[in-house]
N, C-alpha and C positions, 0 to 999 in steps of 0.2 A: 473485145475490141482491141486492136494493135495501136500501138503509138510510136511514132516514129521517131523515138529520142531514148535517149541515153539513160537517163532518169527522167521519173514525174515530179520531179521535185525542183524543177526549173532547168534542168541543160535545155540546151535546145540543138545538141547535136551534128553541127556545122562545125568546121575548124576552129574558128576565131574561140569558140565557147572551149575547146576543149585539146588547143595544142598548149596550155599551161599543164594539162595532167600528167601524173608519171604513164609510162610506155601501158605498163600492165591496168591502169585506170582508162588508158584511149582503146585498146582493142577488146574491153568489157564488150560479150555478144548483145546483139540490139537484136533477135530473133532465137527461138529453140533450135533452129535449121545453124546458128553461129556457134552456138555452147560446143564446147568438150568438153566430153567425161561425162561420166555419171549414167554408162546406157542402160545401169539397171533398173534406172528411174526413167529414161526417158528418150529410149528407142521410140519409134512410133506406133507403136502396138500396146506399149506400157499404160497400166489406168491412170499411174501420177502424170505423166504426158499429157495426158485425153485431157483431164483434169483442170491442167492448165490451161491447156487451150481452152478451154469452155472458161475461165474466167472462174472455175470452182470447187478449187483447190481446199480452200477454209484453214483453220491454221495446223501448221505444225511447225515442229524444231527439229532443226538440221541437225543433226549428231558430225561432225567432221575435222580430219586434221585441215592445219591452215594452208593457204593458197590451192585451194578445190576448187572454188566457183562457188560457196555460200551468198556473198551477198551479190554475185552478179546474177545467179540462179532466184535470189530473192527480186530482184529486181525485174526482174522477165515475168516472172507470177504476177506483181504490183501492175506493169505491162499489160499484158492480156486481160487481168481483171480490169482494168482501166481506173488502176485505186492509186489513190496518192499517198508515199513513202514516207512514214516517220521514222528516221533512224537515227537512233538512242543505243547508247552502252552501257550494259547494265554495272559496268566500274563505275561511273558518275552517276548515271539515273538512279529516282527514288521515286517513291509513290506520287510524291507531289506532279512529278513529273507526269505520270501515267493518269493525272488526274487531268492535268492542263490539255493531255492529246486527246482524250479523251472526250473534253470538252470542245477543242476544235472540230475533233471528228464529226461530230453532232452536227455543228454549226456547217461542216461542210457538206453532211449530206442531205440537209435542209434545205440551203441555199443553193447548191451545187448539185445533188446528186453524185454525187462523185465517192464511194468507199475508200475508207481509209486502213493503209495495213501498215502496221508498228512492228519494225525491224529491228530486235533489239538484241545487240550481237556482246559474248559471253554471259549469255542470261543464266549461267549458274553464281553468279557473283550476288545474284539476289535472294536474299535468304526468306524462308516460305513465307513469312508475313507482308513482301514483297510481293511474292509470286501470288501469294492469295486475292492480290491484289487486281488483279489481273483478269480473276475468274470471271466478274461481275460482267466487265465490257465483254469479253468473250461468247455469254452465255446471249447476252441483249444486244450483237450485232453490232456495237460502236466501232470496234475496228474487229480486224483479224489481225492474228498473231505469227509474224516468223519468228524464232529465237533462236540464235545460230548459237554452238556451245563445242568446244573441243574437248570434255569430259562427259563420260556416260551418263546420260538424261535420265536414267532410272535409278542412278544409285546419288543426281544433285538436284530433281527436279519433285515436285510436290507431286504424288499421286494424283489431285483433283486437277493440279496443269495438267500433266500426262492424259488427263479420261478426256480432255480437250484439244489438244494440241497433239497429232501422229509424229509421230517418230520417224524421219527419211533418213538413214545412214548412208552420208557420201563417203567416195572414196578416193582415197589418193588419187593421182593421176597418172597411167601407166605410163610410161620411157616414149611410146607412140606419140600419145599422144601431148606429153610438154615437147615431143620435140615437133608435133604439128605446130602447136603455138609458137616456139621459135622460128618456125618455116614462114608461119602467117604475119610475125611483126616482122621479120627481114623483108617481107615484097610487099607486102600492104601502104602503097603511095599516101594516101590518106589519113589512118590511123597508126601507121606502125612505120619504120624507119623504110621502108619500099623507096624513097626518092633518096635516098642518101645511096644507095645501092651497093649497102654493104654485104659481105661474105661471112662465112662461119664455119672454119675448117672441123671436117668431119671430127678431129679426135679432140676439139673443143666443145665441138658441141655433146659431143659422148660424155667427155668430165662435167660438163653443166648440167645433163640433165641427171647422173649421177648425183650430181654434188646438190640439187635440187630434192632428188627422192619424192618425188610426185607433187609439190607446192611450187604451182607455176606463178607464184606470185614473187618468187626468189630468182625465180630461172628469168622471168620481163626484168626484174629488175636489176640483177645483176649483166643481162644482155645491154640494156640501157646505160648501165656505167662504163661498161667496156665500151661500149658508140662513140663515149665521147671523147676517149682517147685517143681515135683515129681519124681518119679525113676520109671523105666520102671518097666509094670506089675500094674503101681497103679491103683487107680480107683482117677477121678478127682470129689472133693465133690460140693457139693453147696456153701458151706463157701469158699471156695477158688475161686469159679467164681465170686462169688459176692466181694469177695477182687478184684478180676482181675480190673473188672468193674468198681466199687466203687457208681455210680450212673449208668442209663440209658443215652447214648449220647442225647442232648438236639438238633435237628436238626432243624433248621429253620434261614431262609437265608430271610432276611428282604424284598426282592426283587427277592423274586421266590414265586414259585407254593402256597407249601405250605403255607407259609406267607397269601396268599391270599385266602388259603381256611377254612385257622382260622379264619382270620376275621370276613372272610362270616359268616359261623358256631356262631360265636360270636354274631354278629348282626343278624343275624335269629333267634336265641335262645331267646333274648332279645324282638325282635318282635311277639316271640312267647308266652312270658310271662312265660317262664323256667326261673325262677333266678337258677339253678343250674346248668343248662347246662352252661347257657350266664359263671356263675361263676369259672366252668370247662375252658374254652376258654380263660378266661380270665387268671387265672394261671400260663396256658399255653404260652401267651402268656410273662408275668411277669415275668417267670422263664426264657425266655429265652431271655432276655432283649428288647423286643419292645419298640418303642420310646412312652412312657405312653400320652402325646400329638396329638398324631397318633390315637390313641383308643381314644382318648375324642371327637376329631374331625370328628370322625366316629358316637361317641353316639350324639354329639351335630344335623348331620343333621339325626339321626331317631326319637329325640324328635322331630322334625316338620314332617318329613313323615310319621312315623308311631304311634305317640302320638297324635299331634297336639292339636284342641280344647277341645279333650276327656280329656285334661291335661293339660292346657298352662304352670301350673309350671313345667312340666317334661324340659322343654325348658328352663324357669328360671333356674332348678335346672342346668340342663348342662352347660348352660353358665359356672353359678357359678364353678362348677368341673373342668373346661376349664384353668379357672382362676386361682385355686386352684393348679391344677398342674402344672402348668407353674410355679409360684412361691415358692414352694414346692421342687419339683422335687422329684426322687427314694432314699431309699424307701419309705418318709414318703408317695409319691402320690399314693400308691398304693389303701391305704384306702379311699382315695377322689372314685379313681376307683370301688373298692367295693360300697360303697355308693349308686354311681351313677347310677352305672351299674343294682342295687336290685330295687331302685327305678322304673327306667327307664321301667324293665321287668316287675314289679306288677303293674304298670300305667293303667287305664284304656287305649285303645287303639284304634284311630281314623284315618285313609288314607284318610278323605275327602279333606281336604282341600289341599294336595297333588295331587288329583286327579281332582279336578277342576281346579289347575293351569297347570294341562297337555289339559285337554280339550279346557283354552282357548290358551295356547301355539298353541295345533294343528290349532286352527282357524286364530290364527296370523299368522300361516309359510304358510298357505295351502288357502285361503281365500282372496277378493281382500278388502282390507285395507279402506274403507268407510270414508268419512268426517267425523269428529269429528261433533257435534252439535254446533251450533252457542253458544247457551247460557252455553254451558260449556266450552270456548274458553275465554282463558287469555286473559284481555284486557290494557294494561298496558298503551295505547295509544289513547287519545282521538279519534282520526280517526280511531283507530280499532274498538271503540266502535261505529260510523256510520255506520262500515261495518256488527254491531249485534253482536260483540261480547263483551258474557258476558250476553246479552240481555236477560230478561223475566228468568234471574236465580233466584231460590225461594231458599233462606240459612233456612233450616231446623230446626236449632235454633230460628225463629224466631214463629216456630208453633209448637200446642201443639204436647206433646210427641219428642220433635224434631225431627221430620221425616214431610214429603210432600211428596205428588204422583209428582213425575216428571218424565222423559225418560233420560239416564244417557247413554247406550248402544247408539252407531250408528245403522243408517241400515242396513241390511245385515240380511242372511241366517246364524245366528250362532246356535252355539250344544250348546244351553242354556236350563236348569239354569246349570251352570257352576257347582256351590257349592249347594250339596244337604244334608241336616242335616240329621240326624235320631237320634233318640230318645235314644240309648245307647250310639249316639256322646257326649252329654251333662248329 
């Protein structure tokens, strides 16, 4: 069943009710035919599509960066299902809470017939005996569950939510389409500044949605503040969006996605022997305050995996930068960072000896554990020495070149030679 309002939760959808809202809260889509973005959920071909239209959907959590369409997309589900919207933030909410809606729920679908779906947005902020919380009404129908989250649901959310709750990964929103959404609140009479009949010179609107990077909830709203500083009929310039803005928002949540795929990007660069990418990432990272320790502790194990012998100072060096910045601290450590990081990428570049302690890893976890050799057994006790240990041990120092042919390895069937050199290794 479709409803003709904004929310179920009492708009009613007429001006009077909703020209108090910000710009990007008035042209929230009232139909799936209004939404942007997201066609990989919700072309019309799509099962999650079908889904919603039919009213059964059930729960899941949105994985997404902000200003996507999380809760205007939650709200079109509540919509179509014809369920009425609890929304709660898991920063304030607590059990008590999930007890009280819970309790309503009931009462409304008793009285009411009416489903009820609980909206409850950064729900990694709820720690598992919270989220355990949750399974109960889930399993017995009281409500269904959105949980919208901007960090990955599988490395903050309880596996038993998870075997409940599908996973939908939105996605930013492409240059297209924030700048359809800016086309749709410039002429939209009704909802969107359309009777003010203002202008948006093209190379401001290119720095907005630039400066927005797929969160059209910065682009309405920065659109919105720029409105007010001009008289209807204007045209909205470049200089004045870029007043709006004043920089690019800085997005990065130390413990989300993103975070993670800077890093990557970082330490791939770096292994790649780009110093200007690695130095790109890094920046990036800089600017938007990473714990400069976190990035050293990162470069510290790729000078052994991926420098190693080809370099053994790349290792010295990191230590040292390790060191450096810890005692230091921002900003002077950022140049220890630089340093470290230009070295690190122009290094010569070695994974053997990486690679050999995986090969004998795998024979230690995978493989039956053989006797050590008698003569290379500690013998600290003269009766262990009866029993050969230690026995017929040749100390290599004592012959030329210090080395001797001895047997060092047990028996066994191992994937040797472990460590294999090559000649651009050294």
């Amino acid at each position: 069943m479709q409803q003709d309002t904004l929310f179920d939760t009492g708009a009613t959808g007429d001006d009077s009710s909703s020209s108090h809202l910000p710009l990007a809260a008035r042209l929230r889509p009232r139909t799936l035919s209004d939404y942007v973005g997201q066609s990989h959920l919700l072309a019309e071909d799509k099962p999650a599509r079908k889904a919603i239209e039919a009213g059964a959907l059930g729960s899941v959590i949105f994985w997404a960066p902000p200003g996507c369409g999380k809760t205007s997309l939650a709200y079109l589900i509540a919509q179509y299902a014809n369920a009425v919207v609890e929304a709660r933030s898991a920063v304030t909410a607590g059990v008590a809470d999930i007890r009280t809606i819970a309790k309503i729920a009931k009462e409304r679908r008793k009285l009411q017939n009416k489903p009820t779906l609980l909206l409850l947005d950064e729900i990694h902020h709820f720690n598992r005996s919270q989220q355990d919380s949750l399974l109960g009404y889930l399993e017995d129908g009281t409500f269904s569950l959105i949980g919208a989250t901007t960090e990955n649901p599988f490395f903050v959310l309880n596996p038993a939510l998870l075997s409940r709750a599908r996973v939908l990964k939105l996605n930013p929103l492409s240059t297209d389409e924030i700048g359809a959404l800016l086309n749709r609140a410039l002429t939209d009479p009704k909802y969107g500044l359309g009777d003010r009949q203002l202008t948006l010179e093209p190379d401001a609107q290119t720095h907005l949605i630039r400066c927005a990077d797929g969160d059209a909830r910065l682009a309405l709203n920065a659109l919105e503040t720029a409105s007010y500083q001009v008289a209807d009929g204007s045209v909205i310039s470049l200089s004045l969006i870029e007043e709006t803005l004043q920089r690019p928002a800085v997005r990065y949540d130390q413990q989300g996605d993103y975070h993670y795929d800077t890093i990557s990007a970082f330490i791939k660069s770096v292994r790649g022997s780009d110093a200007d990418a690695a130095l790109h990432y890094l920046a990036r990272m800089i600017t938007a305050g990473e714990d400069p320790r976190f990035i050293m502790r990162r470069l510290l194990i790729l000078a052994s995996e991926d420098i190693g012998n080809a370099d053994p100072m790349g290792l010295v060096i990191a230590a040292a930068g390790l060191q450096a910045v810890e005692k230091l601290g921002m900003p002077e450590a950022r140049l220890t960072l630089g340093q470290v990081t230009t070295y690190l990428a122009k290094a010569r570049k070695s994974n053997r000896a990486y690679l050999a302690l995986q090969k004998a890893m795998e024979d230690a976890e995978t493989k039956p554990l053989t006797p050590i050799p008698l003569h290379l057994r500690n013998a600290p006790h003269s009766e262990l020495k009866k029993l050969g240990h230690g026995v017929d041990y040749k100390y290599p120092h004592d012959y030329p070149g210090h080395w001797v042919e001895q047997t060092y390895l047990p028996e066994g069937d191992w994937n040797t030679p472990y460590y294999q050199e090559r000649d651009d290794d050294l």
